[in-house]
C-alpha positions as CSV (number, residue, x, y, z in Angstrom):
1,X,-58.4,60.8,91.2
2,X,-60.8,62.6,88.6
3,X,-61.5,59.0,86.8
4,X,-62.3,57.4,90.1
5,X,-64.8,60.3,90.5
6,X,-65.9,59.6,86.7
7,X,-66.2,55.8,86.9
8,X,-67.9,56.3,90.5
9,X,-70.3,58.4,89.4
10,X,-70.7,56.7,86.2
11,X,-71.5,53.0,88.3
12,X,-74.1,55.4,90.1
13,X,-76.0,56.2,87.0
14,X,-75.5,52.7,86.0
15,X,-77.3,51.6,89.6
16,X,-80.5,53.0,88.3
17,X,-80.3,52.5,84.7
18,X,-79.0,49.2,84.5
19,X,-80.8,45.4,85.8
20,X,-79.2,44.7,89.3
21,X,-76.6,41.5,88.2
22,X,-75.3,43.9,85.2
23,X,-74.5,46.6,87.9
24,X,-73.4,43.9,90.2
25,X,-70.7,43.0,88.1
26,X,-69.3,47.0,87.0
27,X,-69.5,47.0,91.1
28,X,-67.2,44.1,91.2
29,X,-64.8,45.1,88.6
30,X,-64.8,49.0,90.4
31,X,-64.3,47.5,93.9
32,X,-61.5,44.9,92.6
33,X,-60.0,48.0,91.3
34,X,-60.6,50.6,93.9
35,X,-61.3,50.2,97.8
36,X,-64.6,51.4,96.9
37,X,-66.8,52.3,99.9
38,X,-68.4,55.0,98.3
39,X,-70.5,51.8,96.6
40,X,-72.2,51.7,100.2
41,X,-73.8,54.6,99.7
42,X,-74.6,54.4,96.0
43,X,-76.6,51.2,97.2
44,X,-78.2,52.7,100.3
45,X,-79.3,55.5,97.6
46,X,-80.9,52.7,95.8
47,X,-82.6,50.8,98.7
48,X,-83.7,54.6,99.4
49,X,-85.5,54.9,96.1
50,X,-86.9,51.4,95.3
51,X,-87.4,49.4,98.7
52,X,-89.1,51.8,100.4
53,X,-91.7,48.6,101.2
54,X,-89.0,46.8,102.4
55,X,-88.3,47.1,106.2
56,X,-84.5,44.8,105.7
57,X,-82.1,47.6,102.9
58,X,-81.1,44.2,101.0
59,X,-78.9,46.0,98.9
60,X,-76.9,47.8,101.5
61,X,-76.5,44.6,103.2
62,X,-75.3,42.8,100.4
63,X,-72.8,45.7,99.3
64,X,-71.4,46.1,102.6
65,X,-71.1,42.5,103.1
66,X,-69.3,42.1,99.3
67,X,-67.3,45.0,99.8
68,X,-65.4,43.2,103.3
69,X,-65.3,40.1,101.6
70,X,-63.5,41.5,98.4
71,X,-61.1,43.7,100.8
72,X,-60.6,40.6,102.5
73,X,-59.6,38.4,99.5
74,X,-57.7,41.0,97.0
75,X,-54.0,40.8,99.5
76,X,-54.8,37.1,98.1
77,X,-54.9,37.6,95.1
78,X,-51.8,37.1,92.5
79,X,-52.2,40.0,90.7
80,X,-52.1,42.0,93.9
81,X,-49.3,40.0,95.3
């Protein structure tokens, strides 16, 4: 439990910090690993701090909608199986 709090709040740093498809793929490997909605609101943090001129939150959208789709394929999976 405390290294999913670690590695969560390490991927939040990492939101800021690192270019978007470097933190796209630690969001991958951490949502392969966990059931990770907590990345929903790490990115609606971020579309909170940099797309304030932005009326659509892209990167709440595209979380949400990566996070179903990976909860949708990992019982598919063979290493899950």
């Amino acid at each position: 439990m405390i290294l999913r709090i670690f590695l969560c709040a390490l991927l939040a740093i990492a939101a800021v910090m690192l270019p978007t498809p470097l933190f796209a793929l630690a969001a991958f490997a951490y949502a392969l690993r966990y059931t990770a909605y907590e990345l929903i609101f790490i990115t609606a943090g971020i579309d909170a701090l940099y797309g304030g001129g932005s009326f659509i939150p892209y990167y709440t959208i595209f979380a949400t909608l990566g996070l179903l789709a990976i909860e949708w394929i990992k019982p598919r999976l063979s290493v899950y199986n």
